[in-house]
C-alpha positions in Angstrom: 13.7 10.3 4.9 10.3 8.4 5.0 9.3 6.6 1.4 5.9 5.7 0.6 5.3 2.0 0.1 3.0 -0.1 -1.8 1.0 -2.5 0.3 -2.9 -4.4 0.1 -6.0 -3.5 1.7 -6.8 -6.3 3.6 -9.8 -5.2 5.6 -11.7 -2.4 5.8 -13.7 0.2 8.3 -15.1 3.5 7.1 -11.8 5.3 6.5 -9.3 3.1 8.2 -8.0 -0.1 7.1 -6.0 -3.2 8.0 -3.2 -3.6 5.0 -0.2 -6.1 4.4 3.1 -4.4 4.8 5.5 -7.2 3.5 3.6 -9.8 6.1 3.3 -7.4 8.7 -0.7 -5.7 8.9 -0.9 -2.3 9.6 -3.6 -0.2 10.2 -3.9 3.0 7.9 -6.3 5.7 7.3 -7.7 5.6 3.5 -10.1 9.0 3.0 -7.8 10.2 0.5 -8.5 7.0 -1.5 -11.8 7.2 -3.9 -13.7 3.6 -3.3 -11.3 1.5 -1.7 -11.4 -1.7 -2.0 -10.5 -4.7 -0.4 -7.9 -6.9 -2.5 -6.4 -2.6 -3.8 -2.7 -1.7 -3.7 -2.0 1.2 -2.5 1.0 4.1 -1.5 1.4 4.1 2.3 3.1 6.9 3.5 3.1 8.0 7.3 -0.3 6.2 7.9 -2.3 7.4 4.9 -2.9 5.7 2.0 -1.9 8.3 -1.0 -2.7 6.5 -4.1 -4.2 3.4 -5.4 -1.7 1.5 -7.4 -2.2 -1.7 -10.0 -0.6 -5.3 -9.9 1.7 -4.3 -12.5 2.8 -1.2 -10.6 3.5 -3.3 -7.7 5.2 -5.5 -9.8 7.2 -3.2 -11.3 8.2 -1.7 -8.1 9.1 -5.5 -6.6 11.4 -5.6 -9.6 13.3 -2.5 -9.3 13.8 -2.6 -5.8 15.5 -6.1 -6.4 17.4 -5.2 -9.0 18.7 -1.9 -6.6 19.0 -4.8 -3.6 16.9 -3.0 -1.8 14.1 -5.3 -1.0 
């Protein structure tokens, strides 16, 4: 089963960019994103970024995932 995950944009080029995958930067392909930003969260799910997400989402998710002892 592959889950998508939230993670940062921490560089960009065109459609692909560097993000933070709990330390670990991955590249990823973001066309499906409109105006990404570097600094945006978003769902990563087998390369693609699939949806930009807030700080509180993120949050959120950080919270339930510790809460499940999942993290």
């Amino acid at each position: 089963m592959c889950l998508a995950v939230p993670v940062k944009i921490m560089e960009l080029d065109n459609q692909n960019a560097v993000v933070d995958v709990g330390g670990v930067h991955r590249t990823c392909n973001v066309a499906f994103i409109p105006e990404p930003q570097i600094g945006d969260y978003v769902l990563l799910h087998a390369g693609f970024a699939i949806q930009k997400w807030t700080e509180e989402d993120v949050l959120e998710y950080d919270q339930i995932m510790k809460e499940l002892d999942l993290s």
